[in-house]
N, C-alpha and C positions, 0 to 999 in steps of 0.2 A: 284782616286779610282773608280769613277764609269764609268771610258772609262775602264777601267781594266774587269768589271760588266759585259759589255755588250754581249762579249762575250759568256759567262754562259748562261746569260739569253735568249740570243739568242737559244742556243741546249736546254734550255727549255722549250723555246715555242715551237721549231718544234717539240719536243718530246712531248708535250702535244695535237696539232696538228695531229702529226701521230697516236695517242692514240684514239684521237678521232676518224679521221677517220676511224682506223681498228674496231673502236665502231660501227661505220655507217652499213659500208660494214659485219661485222659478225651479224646484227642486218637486214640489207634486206636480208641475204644470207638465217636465221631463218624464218623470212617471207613467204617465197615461201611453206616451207609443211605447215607450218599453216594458211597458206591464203586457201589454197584447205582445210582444216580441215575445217577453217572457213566458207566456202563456202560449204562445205556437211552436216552441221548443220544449216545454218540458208537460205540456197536453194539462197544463192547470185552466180550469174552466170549462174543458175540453175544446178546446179550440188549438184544431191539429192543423198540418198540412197533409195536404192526401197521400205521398210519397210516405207519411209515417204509420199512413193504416198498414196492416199485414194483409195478401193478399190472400187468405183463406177467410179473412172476416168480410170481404167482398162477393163472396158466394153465397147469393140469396137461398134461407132455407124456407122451409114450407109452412114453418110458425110466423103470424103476426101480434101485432101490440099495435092496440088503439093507442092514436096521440090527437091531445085535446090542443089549441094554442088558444091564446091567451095573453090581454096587454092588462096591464093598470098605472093610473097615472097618479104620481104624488099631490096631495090635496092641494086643492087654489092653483094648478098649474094651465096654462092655455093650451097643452096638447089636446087632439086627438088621436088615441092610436087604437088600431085596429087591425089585427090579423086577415088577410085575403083568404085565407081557408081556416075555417076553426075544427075543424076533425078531419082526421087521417087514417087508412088503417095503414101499418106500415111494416114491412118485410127488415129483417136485422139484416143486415148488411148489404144493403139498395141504398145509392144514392138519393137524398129525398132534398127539394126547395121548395120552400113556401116563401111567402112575403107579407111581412109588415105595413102596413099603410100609417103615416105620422101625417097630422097637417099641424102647424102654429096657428089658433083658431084667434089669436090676438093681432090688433093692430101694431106692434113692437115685434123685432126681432129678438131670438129665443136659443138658450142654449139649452142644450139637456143630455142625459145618458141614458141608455137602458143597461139595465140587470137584471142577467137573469134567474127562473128559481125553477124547479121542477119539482113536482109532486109526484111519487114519491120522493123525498128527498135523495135517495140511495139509487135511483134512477140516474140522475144526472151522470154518474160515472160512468156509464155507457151510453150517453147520447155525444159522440166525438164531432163536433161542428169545424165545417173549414171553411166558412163562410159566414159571419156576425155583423150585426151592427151595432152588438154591445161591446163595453168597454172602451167605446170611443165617443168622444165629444160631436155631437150632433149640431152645427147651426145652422137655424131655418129665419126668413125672410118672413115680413108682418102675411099671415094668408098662406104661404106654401104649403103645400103638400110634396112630400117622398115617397116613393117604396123603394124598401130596404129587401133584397133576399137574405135567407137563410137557406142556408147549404149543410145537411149533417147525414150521419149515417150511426142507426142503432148499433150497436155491436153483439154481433151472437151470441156471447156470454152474457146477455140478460136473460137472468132468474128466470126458470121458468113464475115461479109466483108472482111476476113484474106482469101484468098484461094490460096496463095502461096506463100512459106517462103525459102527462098533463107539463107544457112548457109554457112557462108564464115571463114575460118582459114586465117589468115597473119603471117607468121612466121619472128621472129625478130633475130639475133644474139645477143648471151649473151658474149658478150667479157670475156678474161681473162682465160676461163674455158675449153681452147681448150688443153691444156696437158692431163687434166684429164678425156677425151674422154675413152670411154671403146671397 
């Protein structure tokens, strides 16, 4: 009676299994806007809104900091991406926008993300962005091309020893999500 069982119990686990998993995947899929949500409230990433800068750090002072930008893409992937300006010199507390140029240089539609990294590492903490196009799921059509702005403002409290910040995007592929390319 219970080689009879086995069976059964077998398409119950995989279906508890499969249960799970589609638990997993709709539970990281929910993630992604509330990660950015999370990240515009508590300035993780540094991705603020401008109501949360202090208005003393919006007063350009007379110090600058070269900033480099910078894309790289994960290996074997069909992006292009390319920063519109690669050097900046740039005032702490000026609003500054540059743009990303992305094409899908592939016949198939393409999902992907960018993240970002900054050199110095300990830089990043004072580049306060209100405007990204990382952290969010990217889908591009066989051939398109995008430009994304980026919207940040240095903060006055960088180091004097910080005198050049290098902001680099890597963009990763987001498997699975390529049908529903727009």
């Amino acid at each position: 009676m219970d080689a009879a069982r086995t069976p059964h119990r077998n398409r119950q686990l995989l279906g508890k299994l499969a249960l799970i998993a589609a638990m997993m995947f709709g539970f990281a899929w929910a993630m992604i806007p509330l990660y950015r949500i999370v990240c515009e409230q508590t300035g993780l990433n540094d991705v603020v809104k401008a109501d949360a800068l202090e208005r003393d750090d919006l007063v350009a002072g007379a110090a600058t900091v070269a900033m480099t930008f910078d894309a790289t893409v994960q290996a074997g992937l069909p992006w292009q991406v390319r920063p519109l300006t690669t050097h900046l010199k740039v005032k702490p507390g000026t609003f500054v926008q540059v743009q990303y140029q992305i094409t899908n240089a592939s016949p198939h539609a393409v999902v992907g993300q960018a993240l970002p990294r900054y050199l110095p590492a300990e830089a990043g903490a004072y580049v306060k962005k209100l405007e990204c196009f990382c952290f969010t799921q990217q889908r591009f059509a066989p051939g398109q091309t995008r430009t994304f702005p980026v919207v940040f403002v240095v903060d006055r409290k960088l180091p004097a020893s910080i005198t050049s910040i290098t902001l680099a995007y890597t963009i990763f592929d987001v498997p699975g999500q390529e049908g529903r390319a727009s």
